[in-house]
N, C-alpha and C positions, 0 to 999 in steps of 0.2 A: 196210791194213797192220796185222798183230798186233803192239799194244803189251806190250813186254817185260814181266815179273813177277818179284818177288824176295818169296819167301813167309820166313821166319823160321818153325822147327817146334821150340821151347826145351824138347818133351820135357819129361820130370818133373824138369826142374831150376828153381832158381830160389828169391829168397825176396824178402819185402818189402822190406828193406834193397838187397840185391844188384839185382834189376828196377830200382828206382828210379835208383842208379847209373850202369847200364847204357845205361837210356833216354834218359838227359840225355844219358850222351856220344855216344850213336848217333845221337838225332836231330839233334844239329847237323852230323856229320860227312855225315849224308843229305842235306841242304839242295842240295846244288848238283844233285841229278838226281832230284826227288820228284816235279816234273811230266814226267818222260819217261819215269820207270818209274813202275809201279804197285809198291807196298810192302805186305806185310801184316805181321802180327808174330801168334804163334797163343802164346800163354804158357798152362799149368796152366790147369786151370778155376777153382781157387782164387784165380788174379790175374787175372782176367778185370775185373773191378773196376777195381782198380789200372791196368790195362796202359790200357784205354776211356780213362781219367780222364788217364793220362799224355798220351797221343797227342792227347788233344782235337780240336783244328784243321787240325793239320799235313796232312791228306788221306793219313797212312798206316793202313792199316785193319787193325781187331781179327777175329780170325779163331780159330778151336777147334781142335783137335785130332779132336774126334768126334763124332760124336752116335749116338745110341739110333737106333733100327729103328721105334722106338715111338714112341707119340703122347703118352702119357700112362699111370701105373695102377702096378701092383705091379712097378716094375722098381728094385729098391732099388742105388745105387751109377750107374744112365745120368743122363744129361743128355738131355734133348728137345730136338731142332731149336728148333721153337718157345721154349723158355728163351734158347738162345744167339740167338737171333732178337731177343729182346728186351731183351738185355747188349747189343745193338749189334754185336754179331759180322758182318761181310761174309762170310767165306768160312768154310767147317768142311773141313778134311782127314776124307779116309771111304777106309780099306781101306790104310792106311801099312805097310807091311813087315812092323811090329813087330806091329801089328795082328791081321795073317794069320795070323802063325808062333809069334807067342808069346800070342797069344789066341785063337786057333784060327775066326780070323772068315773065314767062308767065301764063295766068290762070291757066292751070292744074300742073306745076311746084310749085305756091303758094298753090293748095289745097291738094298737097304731101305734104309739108312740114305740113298744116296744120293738116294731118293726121297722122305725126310724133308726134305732139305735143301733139292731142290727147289722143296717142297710149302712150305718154309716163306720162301721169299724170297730165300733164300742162295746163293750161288756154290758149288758141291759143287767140293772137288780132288782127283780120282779115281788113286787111286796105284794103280799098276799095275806090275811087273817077274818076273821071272824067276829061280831060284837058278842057283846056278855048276852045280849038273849038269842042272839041263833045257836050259843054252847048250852043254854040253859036248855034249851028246848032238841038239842040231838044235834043241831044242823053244821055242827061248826065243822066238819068235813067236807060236807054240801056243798058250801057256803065258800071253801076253799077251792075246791076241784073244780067250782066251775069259772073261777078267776085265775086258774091255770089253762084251764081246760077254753078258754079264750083266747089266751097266745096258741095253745095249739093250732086251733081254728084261722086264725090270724097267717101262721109262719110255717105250719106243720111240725110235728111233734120235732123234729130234727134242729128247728129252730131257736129251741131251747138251750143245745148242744154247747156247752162253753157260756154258758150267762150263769146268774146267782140266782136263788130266791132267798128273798128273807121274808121268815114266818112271823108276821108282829099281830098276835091276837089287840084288838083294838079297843078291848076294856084295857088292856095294860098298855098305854101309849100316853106319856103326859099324866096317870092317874097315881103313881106311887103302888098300883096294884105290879104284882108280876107272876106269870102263870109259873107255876110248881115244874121242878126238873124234870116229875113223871110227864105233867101235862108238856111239854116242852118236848121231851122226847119221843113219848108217843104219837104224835103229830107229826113230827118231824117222817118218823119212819112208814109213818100212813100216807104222808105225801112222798115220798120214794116209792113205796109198793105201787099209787096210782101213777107215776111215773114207768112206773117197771111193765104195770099192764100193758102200755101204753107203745112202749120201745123198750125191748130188751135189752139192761145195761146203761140205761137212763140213771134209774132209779140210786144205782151206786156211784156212779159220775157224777152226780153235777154237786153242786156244794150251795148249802141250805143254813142256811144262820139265824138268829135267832135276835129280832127286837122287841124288847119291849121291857122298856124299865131294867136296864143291865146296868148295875153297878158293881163298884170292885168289893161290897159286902155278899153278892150273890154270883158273880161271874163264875167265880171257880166250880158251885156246886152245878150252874148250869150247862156250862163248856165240859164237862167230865161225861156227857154223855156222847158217843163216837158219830150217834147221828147229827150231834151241831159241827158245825165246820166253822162256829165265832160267831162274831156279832154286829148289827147295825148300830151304833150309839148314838144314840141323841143330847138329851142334856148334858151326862156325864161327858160328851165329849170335848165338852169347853172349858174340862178343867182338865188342867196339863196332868195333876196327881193321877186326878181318881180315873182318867183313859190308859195310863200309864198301868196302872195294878190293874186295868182288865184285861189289858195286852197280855201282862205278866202272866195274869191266871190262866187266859187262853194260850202262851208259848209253854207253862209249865206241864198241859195237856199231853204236850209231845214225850216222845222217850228221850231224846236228846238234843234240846233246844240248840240252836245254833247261837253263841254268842258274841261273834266275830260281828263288822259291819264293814259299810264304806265309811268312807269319809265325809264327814258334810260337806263340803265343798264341792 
């Protein structure tokens, strides 16, 4: 069974004062479902410090936003794999929306990086979607597969093996739009089946989640479907409440939540 994931993506918000705030009150309200979901929290690279040191013990993991293509050398303004590798980073987001379209990072640009991540130890969470007119027009599967179908190329189908994707259709990111549980799930299991084509056993392995405009008014109806395995959050993730009831929605998923924890300390 894929154990569910609830990633935090806090974007270029954030500051010393506020993060520290934030984290006291989120991670108590996390407490009752930290061992039946996996949690990450991906803050600025500038709090990456801060966020590791907050989180400490609790088993929710520090995770980035991106990494470089590169190893090391004249790339003034990347971060390398390896660097957040050694912040203690778990997992790095590679190819997020904003990524694509407002930095103009292209398929085999996103499946460098994701091969940095690999290469360096990390969990790569391969974002992956469609705009409103490649869906209006048929392509939003097209338009998917072959932004998978790049890391393949990149690492070999096997390369995938133990990483995330998250499915964020890109009309629904920042828009207050959010794609329907049908459209959500169907997708979800279209991109399994190409997976499956692909390497047998893929397809039901890996764990695929779902961003795009998830809040704790719609989590539950979206998370009930067996192909999400949770969710990427963005806005909602900077308020301690409403990250707190998507958790909930997505641990209430399970047949029998675990409600036990560690200790924060």
């Amino acid at each position: 069974m894929r154990k569910p994931i609830l990633i935090a993506n806090w974007k270029m918000n954030g500051s010393l004062h506020a993060n520290q705030a934030l984290l006291v009150r989120m991670l108590a309200k996390l407490r009752p479902f930290r061992k039946a979901v996996d949690l990450a929290i991906c803050p600025p690279f500038p709090y990456l410090f801060q966020v590791r040191d907050l989180l400490g013990y609790t088993g929710i993991a520090l995770g980035a936003q991106n990494a470089s293509s590169a190893t090391s050398g004249a790339h003034t303004g990347e971060v390398s794999a390896t660097m957040l590798q050694e912040m203690g980073c778990r997992y790095v987001l590679v190819g997020h929306s904003e990524r694509r379209s407002l930095y103009h990072e292209s398929n085999a640009d996103v499946a460098a990086r994701f091969r940095q991540v690999r290469s360096a130890g990390m969990t790569p969470v391969l974002c992956v979607g469609e705009t409103l007119e490649e869906r209006e027009q048929g392509q939003a599967m097209a338009a998917i597969e072959s932004q998978v179908q790049a890391v393949i190329d990149e690492t070999g189908v096997t390369g995938l093996e133990g990483s995330i994707i998250a499915y964020e259709p890109v009309w629904a990111i920042g828009t207050g739009r959010t794609a329907t549980p049908e459209q959500v799930s169907d997708t979800h299991r279209a991109l399994r089946q190409f997976l499956e084509s692909h390497y047998p056993g893929m397809g039901e392995a890996i764990r695929i989640v779902y961003g795009g405009s998830v809040k704790a008014g719609n989590a539950a109806e979206l998370f009930q479907s067996p192909e999400v395995d949770g969710g990427l959050i963005g806005d909602a993730s900077l308020q301690a409440d409403e990250f707190s009831d998507i958790g909930t929605a997505l641990a209430d998923t399970l047949a029998e939540p675990d409600s036990e924890c560690d200790a924060l300390d």
